[in-house]
DRENFI-567939 format. One record per residue: residue in three letters; z, x, y of N, C-alpha, C in turn. Coordinates in steps of 0.2 Angstrom, whole numbers, plus 5000, padded with zeros to 4 digits. Last residue first. Layout:
alaZXYZXYZXY...
END
This chain:
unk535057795061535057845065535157865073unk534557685057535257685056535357745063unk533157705053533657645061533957665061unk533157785041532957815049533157765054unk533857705033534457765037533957775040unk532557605031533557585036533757655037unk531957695027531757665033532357625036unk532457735014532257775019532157745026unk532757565009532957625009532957685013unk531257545006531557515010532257545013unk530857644998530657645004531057605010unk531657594986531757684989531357654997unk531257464982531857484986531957554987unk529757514980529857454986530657474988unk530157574970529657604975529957554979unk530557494962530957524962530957584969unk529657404957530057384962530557424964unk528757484952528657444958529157424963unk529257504940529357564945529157534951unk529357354936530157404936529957474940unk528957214933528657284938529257304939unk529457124927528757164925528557204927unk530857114931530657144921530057154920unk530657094942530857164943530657174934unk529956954941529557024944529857064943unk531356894936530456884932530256954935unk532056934946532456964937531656954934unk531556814957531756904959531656944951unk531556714951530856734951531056804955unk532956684949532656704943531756734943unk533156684964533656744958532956734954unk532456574966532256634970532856694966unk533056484959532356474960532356554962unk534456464966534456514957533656504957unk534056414978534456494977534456514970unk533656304974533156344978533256424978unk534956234970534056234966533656284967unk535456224979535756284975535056294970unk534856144989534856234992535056264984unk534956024983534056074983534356164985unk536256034985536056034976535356064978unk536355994996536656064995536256084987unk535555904999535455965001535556004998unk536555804991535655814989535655864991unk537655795002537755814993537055824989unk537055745011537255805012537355845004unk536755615006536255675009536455735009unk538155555001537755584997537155625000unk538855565017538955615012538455605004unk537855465021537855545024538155585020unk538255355014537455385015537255465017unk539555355019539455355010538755395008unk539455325033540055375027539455405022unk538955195030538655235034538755335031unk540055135023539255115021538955185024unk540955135034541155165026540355185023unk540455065044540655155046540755175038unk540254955037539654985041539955045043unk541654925037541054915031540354955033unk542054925051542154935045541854965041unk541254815055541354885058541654935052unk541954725049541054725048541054805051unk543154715054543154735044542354745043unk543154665065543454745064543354765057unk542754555065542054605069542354675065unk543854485058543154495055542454555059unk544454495069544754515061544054535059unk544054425078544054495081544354535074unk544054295073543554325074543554425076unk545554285072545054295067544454325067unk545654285085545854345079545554345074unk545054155089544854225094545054295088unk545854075082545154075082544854165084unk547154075087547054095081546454115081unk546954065101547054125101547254145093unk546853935100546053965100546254045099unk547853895096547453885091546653915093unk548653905106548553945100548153935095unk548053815114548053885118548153925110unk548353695109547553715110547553785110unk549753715108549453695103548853725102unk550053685124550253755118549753735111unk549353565126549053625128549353695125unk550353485118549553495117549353555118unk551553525126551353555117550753545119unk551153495139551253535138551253565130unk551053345135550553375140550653455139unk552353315133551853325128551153335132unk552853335144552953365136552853375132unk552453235151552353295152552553345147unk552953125145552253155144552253215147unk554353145146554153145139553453145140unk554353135159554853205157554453205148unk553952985163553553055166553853125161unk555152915155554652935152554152985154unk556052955161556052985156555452975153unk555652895176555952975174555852995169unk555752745175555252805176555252865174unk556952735180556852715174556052735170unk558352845184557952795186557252775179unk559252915185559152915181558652845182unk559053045199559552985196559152975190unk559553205207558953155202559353115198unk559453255224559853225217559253185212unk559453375234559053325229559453305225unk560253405249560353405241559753385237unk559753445265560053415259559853435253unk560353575276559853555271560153505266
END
Protein backbone atom coordinates (compact mmCIF):
# COMPACT_ATOMS: atom_id res chain seq x y z
CA UNK A 1 0.00 0.00 0.00
CA UNK A 2 1.26 3.49 -0.56
CA UNK A 3 2.03 6.37 1.57
CA UNK A 4 -0.08 9.63 0.99
CA UNK A 5 2.23 12.47 1.32
CA UNK A 6 1.04 15.93 1.50
CA UNK A 7 3.12 18.64 0.06
CA UNK A 8 2.96 22.00 0.41
CA UNK A 9 1.52 22.82 -2.59
CA UNK A 10 -0.06 26.27 -2.97
CA UNK A 11 -3.69 25.57 -2.76
CA UNK A 12 -3.53 23.57 0.41
CA UNK A 13 -3.45 26.39 2.67
CA UNK A 14 -5.72 28.12 1.75
CA UNK A 15 -8.54 25.10 1.33
CA UNK A 16 -7.15 24.29 5.43
CA UNK A 17 -7.95 28.21 6.18
CA UNK A 18 -11.77 27.99 4.62
CA UNK A 19 -12.43 25.19 5.93
CA UNK A 20 -11.75 26.61 9.30
CA UNK A 21 -13.61 28.94 8.92
CA UNK A 22 -16.42 26.95 7.49
CA UNK A 23 -16.06 25.11 10.67
CA UNK A 24 -16.08 28.24 13.49
CA UNK A 25 -19.04 29.61 11.51
CA UNK A 26 -20.80 26.58 11.87
CA UNK A 27 -19.44 26.31 15.70
CA UNK A 28 -20.60 29.66 16.20
CA UNK A 29 -24.31 29.16 14.63
CA UNK A 30 -24.65 25.80 16.65
CA UNK A 31 -23.91 27.88 19.85
CA UNK A 32 -25.76 30.39 19.34
CA UNK A 33 -28.95 28.50 18.73
CA UNK A 34 -28.01 26.31 21.68
CA UNK A 35 -27.84 29.84 23.67
CA UNK A 36 -31.21 30.67 22.17
CA UNK A 37 -32.84 27.15 22.92
CA UNK A 38 -31.79 27.86 26.86
CA UNK A 39 -33.05 30.72 27.21
CA UNK A 40 -35.95 29.87 25.93
CA UNK A 41 -36.17 26.59 28.08
CA UNK A 42 -35.03 29.28 31.05
CA UNK A 43 -37.88 31.07 30.60
CA UNK A 44 -40.67 28.12 30.04
CA UNK A 45 -39.02 26.81 33.44
CA UNK A 46 -39.58 30.26 35.36
CA UNK A 47 -43.36 30.40 33.75
CA UNK A 48 -44.01 27.12 35.13
CA UNK A 49 -42.69 28.22 37.81
CA UNK A 50 -44.66 31.28 38.65
CA UNK A 51 -47.85 29.29 37.69
CA UNK A 52 -46.98 26.37 40.28
CA UNK A 53 -46.27 29.34 43.00
CA UNK A 54 -49.45 31.44 41.82
CA UNK A 55 -51.43 28.03 41.79
CA UNK A 56 -49.75 27.28 45.51
CA UNK A 57 -50.77 30.41 46.94
CA UNK A 58 -54.62 30.00 45.57
CA UNK A 59 -54.96 26.56 47.23
CA UNK A 60 -53.32 27.39 50.37
CA UNK A 61 -55.48 30.63 51.07
CA UNK A 62 -58.95 28.28 50.14
CA UNK A 63 -57.86 25.96 52.40
CA UNK A 64 -57.01 28.71 54.96
CA UNK A 65 -60.88 30.13 54.25
CA UNK A 66 -62.38 26.61 54.95
CA UNK A 67 -60.84 26.08 57.89
CA UNK A 68 -61.75 29.71 59.27
CA UNK A 69 -65.70 28.86 57.96
CA UNK A 70 -65.26 25.40 59.82
CA UNK A 71 -63.98 27.17 63.20
CA UNK A 72 -66.82 29.81 62.56
CA UNK A 73 -69.33 27.08 62.29
CA UNK A 74 -67.83 24.96 65.44
CA UNK A 75 -67.92 28.08 67.94
CA UNK A 76 -71.73 28.86 65.99
CA UNK A 77 -72.91 25.62 67.13
CA UNK A 78 -70.98 25.65 70.86
CA UNK A 79 -72.69 28.87 71.61
CA UNK A 80 -76.33 27.96 70.09
CA UNK A 81 -75.60 24.56 72.27
CA UNK A 82 -74.73 27.10 76.26
CA UNK A 83 -78.09 29.58 74.38
CA UNK A 84 -80.57 26.52 74.62
CA UNK A 85 -79.03 24.60 77.60
CA UNK A 86 -79.33 28.42 79.75
CA UNK A 87 -83.13 28.38 78.51
CA UNK A 88 -84.06 24.88 78.72
CA UNK A 89 -82.02 23.26 81.63
CA UNK A 90 -84.65 20.28 82.65
CA UNK A 91 -85.21 19.92 79.01
CA UNK A 92 -82.10 19.36 78.24
CA UNK A 93 -81.37 17.43 80.88
CA UNK A 94 -84.41 14.88 79.87
CA UNK A 95 -82.90 14.80 76.53
CA UNK A 96 -79.45 13.69 78.07
CA UNK A 97 -80.98 11.01 80.61
CA UNK A 98 -82.64 9.52 77.72
CA UNK A 99 -80.18 9.55 75.54
CA UNK A 100 -78.14 7.95 77.96
CA UNK A 101 -80.58 4.91 78.69
CA UNK A 102 -80.69 4.19 75.15
CA UNK A 103 -76.76 3.71 74.56
CA UNK A 104 -76.40 1.37 77.75
CA UNK A 105 -79.57 -0.53 76.18
CA UNK A 106 -77.16 -0.92 72.70
CA UNK A 107 -74.19 -1.25 74.63
CA UNK A 108 -75.77 -4.47 75.99
Amino acid sequence: MAATTYTNEPGNAARTDTARDTVNRVADAASETVDRWSATAQDAVERASDAASEYANRAANAASGYADQLTGTGERLLEDARDYIGAHPLRTLGIAAAAGFLIGRMMR
